[in-house]
Residue, then its C-alpha position, 0 to 999 in steps of 0.5 A: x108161866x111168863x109174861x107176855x105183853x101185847x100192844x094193840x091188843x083191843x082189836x084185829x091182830x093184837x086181840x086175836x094174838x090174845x086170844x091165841x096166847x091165853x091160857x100159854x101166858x100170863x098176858x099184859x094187853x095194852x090199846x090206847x082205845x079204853x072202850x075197846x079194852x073194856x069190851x075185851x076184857x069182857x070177853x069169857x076167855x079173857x075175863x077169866x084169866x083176869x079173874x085168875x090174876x094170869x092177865x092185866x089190860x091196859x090204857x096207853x099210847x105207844x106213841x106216848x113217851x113213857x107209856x110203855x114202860x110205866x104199863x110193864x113196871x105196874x104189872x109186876x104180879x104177872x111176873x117176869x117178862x119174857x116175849x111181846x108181839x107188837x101189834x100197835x100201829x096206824x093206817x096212813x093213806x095218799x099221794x106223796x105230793x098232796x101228803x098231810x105232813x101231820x098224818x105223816x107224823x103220826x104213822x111215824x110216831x105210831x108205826x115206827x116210834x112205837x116200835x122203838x118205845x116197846x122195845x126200849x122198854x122191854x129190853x130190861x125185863x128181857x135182859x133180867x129174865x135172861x132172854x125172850x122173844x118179841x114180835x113186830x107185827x109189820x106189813x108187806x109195804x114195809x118191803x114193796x111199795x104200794x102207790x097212795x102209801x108213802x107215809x104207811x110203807x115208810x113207817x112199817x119199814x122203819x119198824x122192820x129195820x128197828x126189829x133186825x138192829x135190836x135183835x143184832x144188838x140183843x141177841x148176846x143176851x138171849x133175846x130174839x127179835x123179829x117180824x110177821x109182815x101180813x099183807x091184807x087182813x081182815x081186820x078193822x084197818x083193811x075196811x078203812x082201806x078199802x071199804x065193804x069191797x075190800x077183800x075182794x079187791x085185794x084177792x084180784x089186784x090192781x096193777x095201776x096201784x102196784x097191787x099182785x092181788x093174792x095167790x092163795x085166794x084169801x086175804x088173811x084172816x087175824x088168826x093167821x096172823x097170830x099164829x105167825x106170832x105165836x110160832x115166832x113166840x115159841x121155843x120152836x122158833x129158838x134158832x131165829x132172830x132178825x128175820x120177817x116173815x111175810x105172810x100175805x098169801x104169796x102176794x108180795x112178789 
């Protein structure tokens, strides 16, 4: 059975992505929330893995230089890495013009930097293991823009580009690389968006803000999200790299 790490494991997709996985893969979860790994760690499925040595959680910041890595080194007993579905990531609202240049910064940091920190420390565990498969979950305003999300659709596409560069500069080696953008997800950050009302307003659209409302009738549930994951994960999935999936209910146009 391989490794699999998974950042921003504690909630939304990443926990659901454990979720999924457990009992598939030796998991390392990573969040830079210690309470909330805390609690997931508690959750039976996950707390019997860990008692199984097949799963290790831990506290760090994708954004912090180093953080990566030294969390992959020190889970050595899982074994050899050989996939990561990148869940990390930040909500960054407002108009461009009134912009905080500091929240700015750090969905860059977070959304992008991130992104590029969990692949570089990858890459020698992939490449050792003779190849793998790395998930970037990134997000329909990676590809089209959303008024009021400048710095969030900014940051996610440069997530998307960092993906498809790796998985050219990688794949000689066996080693796929590539992208599930969801669109609305009922998740912690979709509430923060939107508020109570969110997934409603998110089915209808607001054409004002450049929003088609979603076709299906359904924001997303993480689940769904996850499964995107997985299948990319899977040998299944061993003939691509360097593609997003969009999986947003047909909402990007």
């Amino acid at each position: 059975m391989s490794a699999t790490l998974i950042t921003g494991a504690a909630s939304g997709i990443g926990r659901a992505t454990a979720l999924a996985l457990i009992g598939r893969h030796r998991l390392l979860l990573l969040d830079r929330d210690a309470a909330a790994v805390a609690r997931l760690a508690d959750e039976a499925p996950i707390a019997a893995a860990i008692e199984a040595g097949a799963c290790r959680t831990a506290v760090a910041d994708v954004a912090e230089p180093g953080a990566v890595a030294a969390a992959l080194d020190a889970a050595g007993e899982l074994g050899g890495f050989t996939g990561a579905v990148h869940c990390a990531g930040v909500l960054a609202l407002g108009g461009l013009a009134e912009a905080d240049p500091a929240e700015l910064a750090r969905a860059l940091a977070v959304n992008a930097g991130g992104v590029a920190a969990t692949l570089a420390a990858l890459h020698p565990h992939l490449a050792a293991a003779g190849g793998g498969s790395v998930v970037v979950i990134g997000s329909n305003a990676g590809s089209t823009p959303r008024v009021g999300m400048g710095a969030y659709s900014a940051s996610k596409a440069a997530a998307h580009m960092l993906a498809r560069v790796a998985a050219l500069e990688w794949g000689a080696e066996g080693i796929r690389v590539n992208v599930v953008a969801p669109g609305a997800t009922d998740t912690p950050m979709q509430a923060a968006f939107g508020g109570p009302d969110a997934a409603a307003a998110a089915v209808a659209g607001d054409p004002a803000r450049y929003r088609l409302g979603i076709p299906l009738g359904r924001i997303a549930d993480p689940g769904d999200i996850a499964a995107a994951a997985a299948f990319l994960l899977s040998d299944a999935a061993r003939q691509i790299t360097g593609q997003v999936l969009v999986a947003d209910g047909g909402c990007t146009p």
